[in-house]
C-alpha positions as CSV (number, residue, x, y, z in Angstrom):
1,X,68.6,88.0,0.8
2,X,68.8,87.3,-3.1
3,X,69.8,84.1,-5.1
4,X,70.9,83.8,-8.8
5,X,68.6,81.0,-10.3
6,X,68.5,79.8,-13.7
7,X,64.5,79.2,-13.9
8,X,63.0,80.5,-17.3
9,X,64.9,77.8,-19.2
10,X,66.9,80.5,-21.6
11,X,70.1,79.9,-19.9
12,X,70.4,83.1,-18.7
13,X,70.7,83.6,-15.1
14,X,67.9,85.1,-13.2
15,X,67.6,87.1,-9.4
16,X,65.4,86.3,-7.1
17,X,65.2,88.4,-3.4
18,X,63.2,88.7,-0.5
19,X,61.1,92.1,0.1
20,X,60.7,91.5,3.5
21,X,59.0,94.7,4.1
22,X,56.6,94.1,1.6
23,X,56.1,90.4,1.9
24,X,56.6,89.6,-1.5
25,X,60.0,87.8,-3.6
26,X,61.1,89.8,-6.5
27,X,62.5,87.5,-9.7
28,X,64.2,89.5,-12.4
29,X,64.8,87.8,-15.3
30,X,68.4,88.0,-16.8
31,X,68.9,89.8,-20.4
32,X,72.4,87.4,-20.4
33,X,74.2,90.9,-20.8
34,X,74.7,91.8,-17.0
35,X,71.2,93.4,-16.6
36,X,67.8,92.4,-15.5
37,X,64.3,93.0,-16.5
38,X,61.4,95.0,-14.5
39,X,60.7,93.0,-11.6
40,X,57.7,90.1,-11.2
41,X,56.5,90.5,-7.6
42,X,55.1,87.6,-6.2
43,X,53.1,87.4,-3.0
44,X,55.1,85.7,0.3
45,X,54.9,86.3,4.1
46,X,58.3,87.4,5.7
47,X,59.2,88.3,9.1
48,X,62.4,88.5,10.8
49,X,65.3,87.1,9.0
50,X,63.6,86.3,5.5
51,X,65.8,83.9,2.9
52,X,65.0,83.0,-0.2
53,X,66.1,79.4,-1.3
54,X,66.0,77.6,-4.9
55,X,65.0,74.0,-5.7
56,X,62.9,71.6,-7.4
57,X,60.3,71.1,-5.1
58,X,57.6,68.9,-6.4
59,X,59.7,66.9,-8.8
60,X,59.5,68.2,-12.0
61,X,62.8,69.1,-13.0
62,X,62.0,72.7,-13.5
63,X,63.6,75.2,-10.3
64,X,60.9,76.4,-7.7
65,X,61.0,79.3,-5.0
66,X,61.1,78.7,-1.2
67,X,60.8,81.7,0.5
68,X,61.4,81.5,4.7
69,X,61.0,83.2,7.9
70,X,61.3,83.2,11.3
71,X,57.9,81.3,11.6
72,X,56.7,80.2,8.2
73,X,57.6,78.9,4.4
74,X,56.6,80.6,1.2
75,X,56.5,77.7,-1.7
76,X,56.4,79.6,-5.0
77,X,55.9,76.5,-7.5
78,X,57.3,77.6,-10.9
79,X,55.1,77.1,-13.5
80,X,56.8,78.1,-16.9
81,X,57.5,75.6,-19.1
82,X,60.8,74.6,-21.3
């Protein structure tokens, strides 16, 4: 499962996906030409049918991570700032 996101505030859109084998969420970062920087892994717990959803979670305008199972949620807070 992967999402585009816009999440590092340069306009450029971003990818996100779920490693479900390695319980982790990839985000590549956009280089606004059609390509996408090395990977940041980030630590998640997957299972069967993993998904990856975006939103602004705890209110603070800037896009967060959910990352969900069969069983469990992943919140990945994003902490960059604008």
């Amino acid at each position: 499962m992967a999402r585009t996101i816009e999440d590092s505030g340069d306009g450029v859109i971003d990818l996100a996906t779920a490693n479900c084998s390695r319980n982790s969420v990839s985000v590549l970062l956009g280089n606004g030409d059609g390509t996408f920087q090395t990977q940041h892994i980030f630590g998640a717990e997957f299972g069967s049918f993993p998904a990856v959803a975006v939103g602004d979670f705890n209110g603070d305008g800037v896009p967060d991570l959910a990352a969900a199972n069969f069983a469990s949620v992943s919140v990945l807070i994003n902490t960059t700032r604008h």
